[in-house]
N, CA, C and O atoms as a GROMACS GRO file, in nm:
protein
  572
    1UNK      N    1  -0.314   1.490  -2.409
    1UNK     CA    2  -0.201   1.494  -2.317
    1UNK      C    3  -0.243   1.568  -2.190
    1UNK      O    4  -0.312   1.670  -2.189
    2UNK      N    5  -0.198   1.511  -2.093
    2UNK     CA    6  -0.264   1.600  -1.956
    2UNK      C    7  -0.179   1.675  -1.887
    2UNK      O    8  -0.065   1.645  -1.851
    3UNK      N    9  -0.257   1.808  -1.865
    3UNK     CA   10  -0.177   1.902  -1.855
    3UNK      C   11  -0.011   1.893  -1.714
    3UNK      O   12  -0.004   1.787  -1.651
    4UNK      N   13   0.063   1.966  -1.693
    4UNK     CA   14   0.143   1.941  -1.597
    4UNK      C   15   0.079   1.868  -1.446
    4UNK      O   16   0.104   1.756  -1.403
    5UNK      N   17  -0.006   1.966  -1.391
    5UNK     CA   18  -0.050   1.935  -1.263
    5UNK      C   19  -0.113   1.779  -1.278
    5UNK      O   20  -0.111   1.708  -1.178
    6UNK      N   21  -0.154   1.741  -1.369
    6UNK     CA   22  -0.250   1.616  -1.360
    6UNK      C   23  -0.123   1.528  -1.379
    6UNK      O   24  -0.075   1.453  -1.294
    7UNK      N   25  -0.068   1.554  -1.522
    7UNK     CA   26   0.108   1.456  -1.480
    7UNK      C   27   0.152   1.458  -1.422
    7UNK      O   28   0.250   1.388  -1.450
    8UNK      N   29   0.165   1.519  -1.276
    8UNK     CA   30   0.254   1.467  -1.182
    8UNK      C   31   0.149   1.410  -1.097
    8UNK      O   32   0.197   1.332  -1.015
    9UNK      N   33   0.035   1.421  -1.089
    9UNK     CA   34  -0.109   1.352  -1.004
    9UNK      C   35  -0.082   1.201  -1.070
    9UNK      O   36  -0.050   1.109  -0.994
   10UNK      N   37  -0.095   1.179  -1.215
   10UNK     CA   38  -0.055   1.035  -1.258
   10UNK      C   39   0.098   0.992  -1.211
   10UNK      O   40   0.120   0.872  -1.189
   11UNK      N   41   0.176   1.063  -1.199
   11UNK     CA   42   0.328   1.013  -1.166
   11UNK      C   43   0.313   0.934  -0.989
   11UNK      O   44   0.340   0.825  -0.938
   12UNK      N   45   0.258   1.054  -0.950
   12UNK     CA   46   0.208   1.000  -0.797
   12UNK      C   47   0.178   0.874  -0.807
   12UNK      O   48   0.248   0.781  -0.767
   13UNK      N   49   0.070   0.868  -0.864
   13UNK     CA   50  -0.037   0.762  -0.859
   13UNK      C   51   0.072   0.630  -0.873
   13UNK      O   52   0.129   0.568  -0.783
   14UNK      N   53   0.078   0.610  -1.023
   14UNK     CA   54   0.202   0.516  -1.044
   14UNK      C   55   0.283   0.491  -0.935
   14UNK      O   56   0.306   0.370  -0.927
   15UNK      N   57   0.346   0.569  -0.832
   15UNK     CA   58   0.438   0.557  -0.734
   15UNK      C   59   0.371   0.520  -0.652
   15UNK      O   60   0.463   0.476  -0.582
   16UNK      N   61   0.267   0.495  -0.585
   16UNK     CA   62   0.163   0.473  -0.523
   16UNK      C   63   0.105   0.279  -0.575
   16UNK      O   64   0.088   0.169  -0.522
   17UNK      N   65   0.098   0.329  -0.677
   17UNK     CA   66   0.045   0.137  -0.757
   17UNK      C   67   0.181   0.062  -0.801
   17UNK      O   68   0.178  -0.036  -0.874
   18UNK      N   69   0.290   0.112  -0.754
   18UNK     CA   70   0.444   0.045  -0.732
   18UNK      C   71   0.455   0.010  -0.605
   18UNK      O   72   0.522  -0.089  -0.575
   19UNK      N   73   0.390   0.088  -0.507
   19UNK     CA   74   0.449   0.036  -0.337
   19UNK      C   75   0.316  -0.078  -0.326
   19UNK      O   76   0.339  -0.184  -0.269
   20UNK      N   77   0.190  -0.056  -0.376
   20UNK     CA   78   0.078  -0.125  -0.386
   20UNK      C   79   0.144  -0.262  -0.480
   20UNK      O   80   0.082  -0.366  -0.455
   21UNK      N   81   0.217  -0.274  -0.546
   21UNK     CA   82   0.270  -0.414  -0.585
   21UNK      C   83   0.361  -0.456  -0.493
   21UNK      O   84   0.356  -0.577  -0.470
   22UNK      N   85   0.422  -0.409  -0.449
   22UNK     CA   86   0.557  -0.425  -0.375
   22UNK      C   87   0.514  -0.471  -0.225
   22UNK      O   88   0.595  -0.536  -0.159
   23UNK      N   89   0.405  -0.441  -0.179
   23UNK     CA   90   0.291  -0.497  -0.110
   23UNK      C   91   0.236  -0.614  -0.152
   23UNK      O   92   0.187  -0.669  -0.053
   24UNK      N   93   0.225  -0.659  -0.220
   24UNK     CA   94   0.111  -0.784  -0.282
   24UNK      C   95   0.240  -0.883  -0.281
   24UNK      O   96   0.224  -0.995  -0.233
   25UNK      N   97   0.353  -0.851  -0.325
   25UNK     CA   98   0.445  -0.923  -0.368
   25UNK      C   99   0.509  -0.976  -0.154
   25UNK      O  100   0.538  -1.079  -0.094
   26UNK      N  101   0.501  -0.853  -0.127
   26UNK     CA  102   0.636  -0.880   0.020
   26UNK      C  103   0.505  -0.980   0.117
   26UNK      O  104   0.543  -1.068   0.194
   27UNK      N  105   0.345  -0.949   0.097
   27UNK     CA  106   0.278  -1.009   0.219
   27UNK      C  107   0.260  -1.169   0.156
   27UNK      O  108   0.286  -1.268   0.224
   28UNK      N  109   0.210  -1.178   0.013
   28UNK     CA  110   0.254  -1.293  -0.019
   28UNK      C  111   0.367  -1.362   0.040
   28UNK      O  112   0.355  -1.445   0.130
   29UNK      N  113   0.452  -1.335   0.000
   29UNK     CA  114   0.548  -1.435   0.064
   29UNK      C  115   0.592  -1.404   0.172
   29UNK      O  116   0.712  -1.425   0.153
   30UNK      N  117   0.583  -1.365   0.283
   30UNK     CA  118   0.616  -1.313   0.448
   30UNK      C  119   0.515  -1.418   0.476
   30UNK      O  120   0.545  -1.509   0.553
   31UNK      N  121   0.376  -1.413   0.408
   31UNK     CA  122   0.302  -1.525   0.444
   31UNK      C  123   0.350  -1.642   0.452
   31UNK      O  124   0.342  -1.716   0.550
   32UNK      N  125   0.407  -1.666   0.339
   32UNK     CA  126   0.432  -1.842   0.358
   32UNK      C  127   0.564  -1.827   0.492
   32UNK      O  128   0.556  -1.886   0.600
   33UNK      N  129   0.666  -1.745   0.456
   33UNK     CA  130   0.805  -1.698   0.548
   33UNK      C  131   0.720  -1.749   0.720
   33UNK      O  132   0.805  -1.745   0.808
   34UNK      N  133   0.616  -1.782   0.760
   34UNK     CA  134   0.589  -1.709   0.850
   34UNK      C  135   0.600  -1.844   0.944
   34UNK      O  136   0.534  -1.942   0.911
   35UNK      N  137   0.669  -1.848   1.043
   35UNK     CA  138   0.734  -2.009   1.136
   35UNK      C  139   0.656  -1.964   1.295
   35UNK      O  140   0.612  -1.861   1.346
   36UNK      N  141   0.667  -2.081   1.324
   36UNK     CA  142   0.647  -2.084   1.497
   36UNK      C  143   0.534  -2.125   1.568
   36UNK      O  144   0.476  -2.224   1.524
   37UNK      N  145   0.489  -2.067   1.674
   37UNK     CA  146   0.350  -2.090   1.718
   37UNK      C  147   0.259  -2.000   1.633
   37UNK      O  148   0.164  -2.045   1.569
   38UNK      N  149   0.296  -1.853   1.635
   38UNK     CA  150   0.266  -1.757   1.586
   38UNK      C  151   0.208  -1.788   1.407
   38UNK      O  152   0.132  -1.711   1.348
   39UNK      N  153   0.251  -1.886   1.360
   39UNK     CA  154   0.250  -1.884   1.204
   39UNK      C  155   0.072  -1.899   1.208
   39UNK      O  156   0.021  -1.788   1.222
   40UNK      N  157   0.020  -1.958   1.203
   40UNK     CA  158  -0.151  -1.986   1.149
   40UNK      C  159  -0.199  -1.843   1.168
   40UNK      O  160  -0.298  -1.820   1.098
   41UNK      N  161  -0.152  -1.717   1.258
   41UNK     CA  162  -0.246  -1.630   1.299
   41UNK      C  163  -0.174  -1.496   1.201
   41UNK      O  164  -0.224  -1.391   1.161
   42UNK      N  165  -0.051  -1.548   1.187
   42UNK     CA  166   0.028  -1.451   1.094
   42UNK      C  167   0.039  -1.456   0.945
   42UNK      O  168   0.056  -1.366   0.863
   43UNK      N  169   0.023  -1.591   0.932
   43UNK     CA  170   0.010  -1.610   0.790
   43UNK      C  171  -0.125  -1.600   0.735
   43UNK      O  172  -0.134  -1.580   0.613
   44UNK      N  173  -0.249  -1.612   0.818
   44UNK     CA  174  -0.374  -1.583   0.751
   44UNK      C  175  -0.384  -1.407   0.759
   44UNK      O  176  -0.451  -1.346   0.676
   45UNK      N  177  -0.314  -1.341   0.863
   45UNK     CA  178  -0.336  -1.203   0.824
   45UNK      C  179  -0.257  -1.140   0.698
   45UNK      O  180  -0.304  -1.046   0.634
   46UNK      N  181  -0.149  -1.192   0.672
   46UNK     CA  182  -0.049  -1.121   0.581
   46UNK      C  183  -0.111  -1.153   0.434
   46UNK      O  184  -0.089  -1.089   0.331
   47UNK      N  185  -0.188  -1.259   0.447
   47UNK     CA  186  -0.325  -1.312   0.328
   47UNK      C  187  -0.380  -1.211   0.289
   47UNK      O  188  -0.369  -1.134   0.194
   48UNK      N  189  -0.456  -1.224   0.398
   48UNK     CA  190  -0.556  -1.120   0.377
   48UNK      C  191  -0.511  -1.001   0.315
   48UNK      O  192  -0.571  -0.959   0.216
   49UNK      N  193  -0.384  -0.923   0.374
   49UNK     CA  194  -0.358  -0.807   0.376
   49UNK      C  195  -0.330  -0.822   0.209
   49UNK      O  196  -0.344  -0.720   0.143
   50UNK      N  197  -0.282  -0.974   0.124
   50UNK     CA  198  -0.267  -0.930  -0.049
   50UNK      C  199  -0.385  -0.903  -0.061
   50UNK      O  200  -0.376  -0.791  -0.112
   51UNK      N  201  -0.528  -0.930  -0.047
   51UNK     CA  202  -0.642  -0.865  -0.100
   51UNK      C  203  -0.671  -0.778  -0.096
   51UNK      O  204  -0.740  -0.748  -0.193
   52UNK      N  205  -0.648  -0.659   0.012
   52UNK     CA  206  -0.676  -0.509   0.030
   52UNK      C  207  -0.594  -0.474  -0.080
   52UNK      O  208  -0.627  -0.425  -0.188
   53UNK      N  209  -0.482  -0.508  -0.036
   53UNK     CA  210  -0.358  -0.402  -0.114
   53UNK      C  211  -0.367  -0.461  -0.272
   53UNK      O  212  -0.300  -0.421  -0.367
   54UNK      N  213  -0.486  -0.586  -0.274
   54UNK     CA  214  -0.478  -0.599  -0.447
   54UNK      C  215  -0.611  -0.494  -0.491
   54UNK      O  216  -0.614  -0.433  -0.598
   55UNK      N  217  -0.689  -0.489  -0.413
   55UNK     CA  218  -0.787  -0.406  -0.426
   55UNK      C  219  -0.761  -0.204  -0.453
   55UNK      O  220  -0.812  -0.135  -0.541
   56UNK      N  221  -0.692  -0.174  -0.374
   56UNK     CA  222  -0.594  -0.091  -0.400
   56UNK      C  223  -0.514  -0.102  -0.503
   56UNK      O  224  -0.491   0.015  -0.533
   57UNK      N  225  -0.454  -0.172  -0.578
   57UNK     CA  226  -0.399  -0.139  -0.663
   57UNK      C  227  -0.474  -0.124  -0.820
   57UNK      O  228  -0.458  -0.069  -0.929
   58UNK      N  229  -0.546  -0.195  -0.762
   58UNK     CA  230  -0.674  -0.214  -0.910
   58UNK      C  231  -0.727  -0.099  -0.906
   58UNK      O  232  -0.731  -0.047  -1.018
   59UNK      N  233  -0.780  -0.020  -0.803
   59UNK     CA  234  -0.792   0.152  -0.816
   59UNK      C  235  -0.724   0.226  -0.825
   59UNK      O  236  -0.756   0.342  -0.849
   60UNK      N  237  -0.613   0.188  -0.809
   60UNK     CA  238  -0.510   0.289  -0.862
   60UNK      C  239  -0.442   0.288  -1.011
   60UNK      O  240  -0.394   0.384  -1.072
   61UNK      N  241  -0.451   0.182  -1.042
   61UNK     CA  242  -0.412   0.151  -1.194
   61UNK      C  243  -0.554   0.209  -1.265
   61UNK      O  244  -0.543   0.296  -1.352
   62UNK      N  245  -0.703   0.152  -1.220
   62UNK     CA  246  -0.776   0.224  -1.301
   62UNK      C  247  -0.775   0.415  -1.321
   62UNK      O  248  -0.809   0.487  -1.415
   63UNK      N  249  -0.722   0.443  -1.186
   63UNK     CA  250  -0.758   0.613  -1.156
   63UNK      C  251  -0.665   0.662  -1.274
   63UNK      O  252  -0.694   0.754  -1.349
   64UNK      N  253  -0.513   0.564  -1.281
   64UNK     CA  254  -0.480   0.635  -1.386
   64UNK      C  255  -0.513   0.618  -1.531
   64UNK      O  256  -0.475   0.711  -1.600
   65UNK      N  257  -0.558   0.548  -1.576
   65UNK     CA  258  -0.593   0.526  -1.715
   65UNK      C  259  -0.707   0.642  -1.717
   65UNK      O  260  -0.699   0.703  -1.824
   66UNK      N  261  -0.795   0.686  -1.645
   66UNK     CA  262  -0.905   0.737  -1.625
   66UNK      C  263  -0.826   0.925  -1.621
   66UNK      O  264  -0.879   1.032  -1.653
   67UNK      N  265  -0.728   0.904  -1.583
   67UNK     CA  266  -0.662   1.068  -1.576
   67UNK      C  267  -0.546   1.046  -1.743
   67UNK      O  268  -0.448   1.121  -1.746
   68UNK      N  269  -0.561   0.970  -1.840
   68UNK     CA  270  -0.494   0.954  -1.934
   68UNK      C  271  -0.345   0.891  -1.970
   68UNK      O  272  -0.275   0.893  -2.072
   69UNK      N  273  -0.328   0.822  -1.805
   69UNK     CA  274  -0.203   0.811  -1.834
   69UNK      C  275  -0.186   0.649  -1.859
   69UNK      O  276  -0.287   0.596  -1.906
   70UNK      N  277  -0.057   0.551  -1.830
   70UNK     CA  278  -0.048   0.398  -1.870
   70UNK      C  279   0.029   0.390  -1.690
   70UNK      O  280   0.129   0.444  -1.644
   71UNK      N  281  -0.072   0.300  -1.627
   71UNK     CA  282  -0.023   0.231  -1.498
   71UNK      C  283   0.053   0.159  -1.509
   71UNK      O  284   0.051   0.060  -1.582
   72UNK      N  285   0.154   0.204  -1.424
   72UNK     CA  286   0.328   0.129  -1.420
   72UNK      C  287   0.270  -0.082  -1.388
   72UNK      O  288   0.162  -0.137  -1.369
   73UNK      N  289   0.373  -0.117  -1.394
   73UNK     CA  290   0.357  -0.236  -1.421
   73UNK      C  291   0.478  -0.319  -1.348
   73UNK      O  292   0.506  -0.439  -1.354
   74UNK      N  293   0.549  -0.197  -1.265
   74UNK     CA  294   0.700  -0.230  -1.136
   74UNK      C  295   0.664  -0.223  -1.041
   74UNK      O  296   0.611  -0.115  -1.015
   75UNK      N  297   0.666  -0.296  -0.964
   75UNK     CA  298   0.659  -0.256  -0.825
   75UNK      C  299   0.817  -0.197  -0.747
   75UNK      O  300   0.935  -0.189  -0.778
   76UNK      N  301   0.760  -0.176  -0.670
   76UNK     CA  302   0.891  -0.098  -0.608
   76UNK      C  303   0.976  -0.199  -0.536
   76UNK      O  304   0.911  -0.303  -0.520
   77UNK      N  305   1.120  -0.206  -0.480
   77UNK     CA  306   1.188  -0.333  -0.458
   77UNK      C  307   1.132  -0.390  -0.357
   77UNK      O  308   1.062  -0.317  -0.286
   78UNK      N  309   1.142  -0.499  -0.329
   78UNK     CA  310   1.076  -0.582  -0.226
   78UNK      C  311   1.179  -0.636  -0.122
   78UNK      O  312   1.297  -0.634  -0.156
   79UNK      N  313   1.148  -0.680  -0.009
   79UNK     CA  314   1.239  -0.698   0.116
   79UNK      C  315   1.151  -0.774   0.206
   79UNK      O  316   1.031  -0.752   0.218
   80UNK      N  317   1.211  -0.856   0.262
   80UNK     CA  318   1.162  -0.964   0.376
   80UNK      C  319   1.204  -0.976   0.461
   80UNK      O  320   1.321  -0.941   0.448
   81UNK      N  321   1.182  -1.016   0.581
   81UNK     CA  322   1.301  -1.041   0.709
   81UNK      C  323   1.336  -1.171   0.695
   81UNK      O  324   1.308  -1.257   0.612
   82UNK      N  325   1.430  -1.167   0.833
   82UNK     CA  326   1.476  -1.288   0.844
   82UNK      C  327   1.375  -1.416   0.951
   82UNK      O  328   1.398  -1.535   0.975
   83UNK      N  329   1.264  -1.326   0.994
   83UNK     CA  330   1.190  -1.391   1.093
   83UNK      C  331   1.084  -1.315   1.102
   83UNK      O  332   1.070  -1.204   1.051
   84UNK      N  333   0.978  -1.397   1.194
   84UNK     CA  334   0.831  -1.342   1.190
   84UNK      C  335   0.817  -1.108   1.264
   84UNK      O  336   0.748  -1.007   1.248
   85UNK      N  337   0.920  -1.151   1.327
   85UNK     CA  338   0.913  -1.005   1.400
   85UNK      C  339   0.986  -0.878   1.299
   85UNK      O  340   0.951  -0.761   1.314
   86UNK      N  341   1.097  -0.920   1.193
   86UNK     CA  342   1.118  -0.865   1.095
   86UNK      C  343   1.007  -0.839   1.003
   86UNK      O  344   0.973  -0.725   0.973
   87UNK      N  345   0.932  -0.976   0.943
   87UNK     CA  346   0.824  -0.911   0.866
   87UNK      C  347   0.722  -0.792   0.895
   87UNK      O  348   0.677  -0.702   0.823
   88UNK      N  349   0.703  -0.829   1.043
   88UNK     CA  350   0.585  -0.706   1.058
   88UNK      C  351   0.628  -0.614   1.068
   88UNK      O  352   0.561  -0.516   1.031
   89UNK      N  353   0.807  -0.589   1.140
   89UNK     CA  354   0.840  -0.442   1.128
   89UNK      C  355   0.832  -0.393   0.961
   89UNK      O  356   0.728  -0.333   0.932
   90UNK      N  357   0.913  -0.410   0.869
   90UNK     CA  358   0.860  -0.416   0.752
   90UNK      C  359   0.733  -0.402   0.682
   90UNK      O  360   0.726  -0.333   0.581
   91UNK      N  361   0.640  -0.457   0.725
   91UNK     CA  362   0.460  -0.421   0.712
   91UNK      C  363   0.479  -0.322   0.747
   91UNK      O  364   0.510  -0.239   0.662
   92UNK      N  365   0.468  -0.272   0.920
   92UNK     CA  366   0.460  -0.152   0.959
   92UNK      C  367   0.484  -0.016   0.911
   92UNK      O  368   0.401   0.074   0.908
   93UNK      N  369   0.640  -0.008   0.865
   93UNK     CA  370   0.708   0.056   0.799
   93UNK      C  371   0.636   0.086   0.637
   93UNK      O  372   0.627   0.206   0.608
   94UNK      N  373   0.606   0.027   0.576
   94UNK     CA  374   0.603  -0.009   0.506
   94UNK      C  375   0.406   0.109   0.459
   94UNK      O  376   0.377   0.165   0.353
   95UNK      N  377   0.345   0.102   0.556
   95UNK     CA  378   0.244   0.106   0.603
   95UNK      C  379   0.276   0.269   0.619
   95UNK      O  380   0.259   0.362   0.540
   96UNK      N  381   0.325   0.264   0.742
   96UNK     CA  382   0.379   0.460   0.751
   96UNK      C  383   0.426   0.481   0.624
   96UNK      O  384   0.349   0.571   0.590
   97UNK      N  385   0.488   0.465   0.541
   97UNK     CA  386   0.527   0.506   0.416
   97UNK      C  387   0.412   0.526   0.330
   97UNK      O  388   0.397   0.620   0.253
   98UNK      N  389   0.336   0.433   0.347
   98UNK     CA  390   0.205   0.443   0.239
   98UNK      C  391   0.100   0.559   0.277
   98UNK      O  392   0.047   0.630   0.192
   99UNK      N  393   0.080   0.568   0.402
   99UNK     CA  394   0.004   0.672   0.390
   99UNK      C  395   0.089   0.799   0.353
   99UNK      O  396   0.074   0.859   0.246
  100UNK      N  397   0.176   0.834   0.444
  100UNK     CA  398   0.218   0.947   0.396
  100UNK      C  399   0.198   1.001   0.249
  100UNK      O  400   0.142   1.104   0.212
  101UNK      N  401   0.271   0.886   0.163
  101UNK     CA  402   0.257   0.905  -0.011
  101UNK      C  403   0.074   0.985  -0.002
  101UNK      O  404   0.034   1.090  -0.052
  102UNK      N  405   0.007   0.895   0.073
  102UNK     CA  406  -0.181   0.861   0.056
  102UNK      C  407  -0.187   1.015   0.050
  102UNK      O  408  -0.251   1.068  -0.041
  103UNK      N  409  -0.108   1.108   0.164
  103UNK     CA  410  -0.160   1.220   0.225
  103UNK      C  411  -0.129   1.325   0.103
  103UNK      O  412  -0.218   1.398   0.060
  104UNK      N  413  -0.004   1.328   0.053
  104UNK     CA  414   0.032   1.374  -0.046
  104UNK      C  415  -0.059   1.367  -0.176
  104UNK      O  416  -0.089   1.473  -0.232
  105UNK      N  417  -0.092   1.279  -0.211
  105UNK     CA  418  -0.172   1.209  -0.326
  105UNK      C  419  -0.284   1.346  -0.284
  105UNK      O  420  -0.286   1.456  -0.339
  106UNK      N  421  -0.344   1.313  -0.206
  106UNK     CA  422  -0.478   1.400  -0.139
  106UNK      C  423  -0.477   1.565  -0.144
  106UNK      O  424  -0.572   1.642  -0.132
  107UNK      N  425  -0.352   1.591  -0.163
  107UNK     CA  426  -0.297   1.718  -0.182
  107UNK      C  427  -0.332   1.770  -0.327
  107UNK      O  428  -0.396   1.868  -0.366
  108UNK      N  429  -0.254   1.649  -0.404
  108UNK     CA  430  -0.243   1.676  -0.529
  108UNK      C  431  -0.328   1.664  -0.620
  108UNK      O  432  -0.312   1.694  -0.738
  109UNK      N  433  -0.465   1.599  -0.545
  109UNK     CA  434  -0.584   1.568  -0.595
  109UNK      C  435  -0.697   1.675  -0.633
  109UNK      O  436  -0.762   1.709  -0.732
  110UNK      N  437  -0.682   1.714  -0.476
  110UNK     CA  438  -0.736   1.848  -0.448
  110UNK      C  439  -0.713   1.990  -0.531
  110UNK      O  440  -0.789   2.082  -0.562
  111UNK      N  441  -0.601   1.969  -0.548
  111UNK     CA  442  -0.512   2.100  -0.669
  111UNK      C  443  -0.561   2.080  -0.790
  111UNK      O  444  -0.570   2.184  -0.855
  112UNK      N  445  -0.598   1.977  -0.847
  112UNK     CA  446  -0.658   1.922  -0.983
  112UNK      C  447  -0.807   1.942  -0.982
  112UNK      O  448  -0.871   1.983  -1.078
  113UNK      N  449  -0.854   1.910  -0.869
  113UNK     CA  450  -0.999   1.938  -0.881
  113UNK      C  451  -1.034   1.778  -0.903
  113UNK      O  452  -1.109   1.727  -0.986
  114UNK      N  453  -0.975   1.733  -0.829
  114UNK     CA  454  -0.999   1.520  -0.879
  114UNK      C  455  -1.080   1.491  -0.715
  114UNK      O  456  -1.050   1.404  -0.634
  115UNK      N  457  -1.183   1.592  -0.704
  115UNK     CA  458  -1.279   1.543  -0.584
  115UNK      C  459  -1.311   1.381  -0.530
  115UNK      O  460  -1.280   1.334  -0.420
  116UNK      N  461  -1.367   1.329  -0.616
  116UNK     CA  462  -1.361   1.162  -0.621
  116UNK      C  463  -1.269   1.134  -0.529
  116UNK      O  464  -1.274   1.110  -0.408
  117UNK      N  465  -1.138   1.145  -0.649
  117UNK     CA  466  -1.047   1.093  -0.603
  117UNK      C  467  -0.968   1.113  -0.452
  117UNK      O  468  -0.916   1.034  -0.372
  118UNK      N  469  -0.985   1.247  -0.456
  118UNK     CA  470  -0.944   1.295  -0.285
  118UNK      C  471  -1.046   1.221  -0.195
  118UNK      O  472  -0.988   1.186  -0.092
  119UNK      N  473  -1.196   1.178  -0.197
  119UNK     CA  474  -1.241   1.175  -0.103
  119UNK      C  475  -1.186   0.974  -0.089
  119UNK      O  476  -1.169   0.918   0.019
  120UNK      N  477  -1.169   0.910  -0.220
  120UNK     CA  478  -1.092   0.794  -0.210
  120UNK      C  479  -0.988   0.721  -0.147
  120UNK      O  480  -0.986   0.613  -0.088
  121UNK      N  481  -0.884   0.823  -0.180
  121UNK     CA  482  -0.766   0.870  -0.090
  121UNK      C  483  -0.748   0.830   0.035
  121UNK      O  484  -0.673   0.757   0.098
  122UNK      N  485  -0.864   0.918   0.060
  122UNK     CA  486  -0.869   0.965   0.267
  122UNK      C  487  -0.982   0.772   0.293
  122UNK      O  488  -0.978   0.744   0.413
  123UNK      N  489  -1.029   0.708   0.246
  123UNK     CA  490  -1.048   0.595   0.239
  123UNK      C  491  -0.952   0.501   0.264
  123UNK      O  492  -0.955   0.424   0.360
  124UNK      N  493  -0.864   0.506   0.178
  124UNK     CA  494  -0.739   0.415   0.179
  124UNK      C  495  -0.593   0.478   0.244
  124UNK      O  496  -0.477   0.456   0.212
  125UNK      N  497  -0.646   0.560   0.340
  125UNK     CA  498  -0.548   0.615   0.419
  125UNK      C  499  -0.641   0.610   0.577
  125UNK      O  500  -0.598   0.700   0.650
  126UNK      N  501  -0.716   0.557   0.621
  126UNK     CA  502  -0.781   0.508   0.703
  126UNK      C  503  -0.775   0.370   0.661
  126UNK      O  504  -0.715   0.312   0.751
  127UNK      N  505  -0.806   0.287   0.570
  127UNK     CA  506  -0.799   0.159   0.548
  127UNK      C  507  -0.641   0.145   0.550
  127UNK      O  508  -0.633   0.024   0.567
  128UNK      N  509  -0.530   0.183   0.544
  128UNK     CA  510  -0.364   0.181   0.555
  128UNK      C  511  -0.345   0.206   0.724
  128UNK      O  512  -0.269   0.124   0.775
  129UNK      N  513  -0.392   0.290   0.803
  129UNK     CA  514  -0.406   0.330   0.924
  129UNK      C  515  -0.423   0.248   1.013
  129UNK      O  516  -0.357   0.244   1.116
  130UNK      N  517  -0.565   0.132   0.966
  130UNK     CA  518  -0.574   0.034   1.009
  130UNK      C  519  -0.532  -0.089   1.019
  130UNK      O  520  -0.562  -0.184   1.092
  131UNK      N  521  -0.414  -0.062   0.887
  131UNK     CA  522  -0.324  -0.202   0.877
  131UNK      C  523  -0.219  -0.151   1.006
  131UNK      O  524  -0.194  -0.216   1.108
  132UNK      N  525  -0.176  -0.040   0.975
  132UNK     CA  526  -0.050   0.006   1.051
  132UNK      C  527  -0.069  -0.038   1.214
  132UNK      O  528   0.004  -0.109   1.283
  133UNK      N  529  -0.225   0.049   1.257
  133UNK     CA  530  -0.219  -0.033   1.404
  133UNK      C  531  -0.227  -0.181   1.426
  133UNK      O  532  -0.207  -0.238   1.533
  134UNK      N  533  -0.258  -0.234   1.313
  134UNK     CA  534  -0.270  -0.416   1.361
  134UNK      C  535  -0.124  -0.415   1.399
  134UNK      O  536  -0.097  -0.420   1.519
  135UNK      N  537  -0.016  -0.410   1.301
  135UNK     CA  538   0.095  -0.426   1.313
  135UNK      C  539   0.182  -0.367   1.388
  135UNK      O  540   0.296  -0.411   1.399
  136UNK      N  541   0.138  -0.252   1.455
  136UNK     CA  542   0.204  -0.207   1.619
  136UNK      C  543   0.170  -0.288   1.741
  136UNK      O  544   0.229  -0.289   1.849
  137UNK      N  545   0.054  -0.362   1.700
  137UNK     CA  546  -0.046  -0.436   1.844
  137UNK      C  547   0.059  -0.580   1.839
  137UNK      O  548   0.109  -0.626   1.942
  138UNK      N  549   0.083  -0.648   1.682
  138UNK     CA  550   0.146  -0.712   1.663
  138UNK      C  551   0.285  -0.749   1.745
  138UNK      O  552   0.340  -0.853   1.778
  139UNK      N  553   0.308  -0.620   1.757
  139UNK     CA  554   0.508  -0.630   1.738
  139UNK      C  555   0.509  -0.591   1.898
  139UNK      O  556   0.623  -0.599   1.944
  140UNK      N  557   0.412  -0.551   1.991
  140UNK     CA  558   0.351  -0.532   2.086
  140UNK      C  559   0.350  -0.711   2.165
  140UNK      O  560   0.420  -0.764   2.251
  141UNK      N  561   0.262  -0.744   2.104
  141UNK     CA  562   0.231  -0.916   2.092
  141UNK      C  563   0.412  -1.020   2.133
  141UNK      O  564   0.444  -1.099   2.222
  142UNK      N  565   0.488  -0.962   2.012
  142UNK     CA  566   0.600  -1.036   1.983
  142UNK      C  567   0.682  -1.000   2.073
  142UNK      O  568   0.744  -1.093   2.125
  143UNK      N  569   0.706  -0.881   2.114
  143UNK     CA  570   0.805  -0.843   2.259
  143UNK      C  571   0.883  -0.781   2.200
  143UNK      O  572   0.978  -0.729   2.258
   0.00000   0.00000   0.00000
């Protein structure tokens, strides 16, 4: 059983590989959602973006089995717009939310002594950073 500090490091985590589904699930389909002139350049990025964030979640489900615990299997609720400039606000958002959790995680990593894992973290909080500015340049783009 792992001690307090590491159970709430796995609770994190889990909350973390819930917004990481909830991601896989919203760019999937925002992808297809995606109309206009704009669609070929929006729908191949929001693609792409299920592979990071599936990649991410596959490390995060492993980190926790690896700290003793069982990776949630919910994602967190999902939401779409009504149009291409809704989805990306949503990404965006969506994006600031994730790191923040990322920064936290990095906190709580550090307190455990889960080195790896902190220096991982700060990986996928630069790789989240970089989604976030596509999607300001984006919504920039859209007017």
């Amino acid at each position: 059983m792992p001690d307090q500090e590491t159970q709430a490091l796995i609770d994190g985590l889990n909350e973390d590989l819930a917004a990481e589904y909830q991601a896989i699930i919203f760019y999937n389909t925002a992808a297809q959602l995606m109309s206009g002139i704009n669609r070929p350049e929006l729908k191949a990025l929001f693609e792409e973006e299920v592979q990071d964030e599936l990649g991410h979640a596959e490390f995060l489900a492993h980190k926790v089995v690896a700290l003793g615990g069982d990776p949630t299997t919910q994602p967190m609720p999902v939401e779409v717009g009504a149009n291409n400039r809704e989805h990306v606000e949503i990404a965006l958002q969506a994006e600031k939310d994730t790191i923040e959790r990322y920064h936290r995680r990095v906190e709580q990593a550090e307190a455990t002594g889960e080195t790896g894992l902190k220096v991982r973290l700060e990986d996928l909080i630069a790789d989240e950073t970089e989604h976030m500015e596509e999607m300001e340049m984006i919504l920039r783009e859209l007017g």
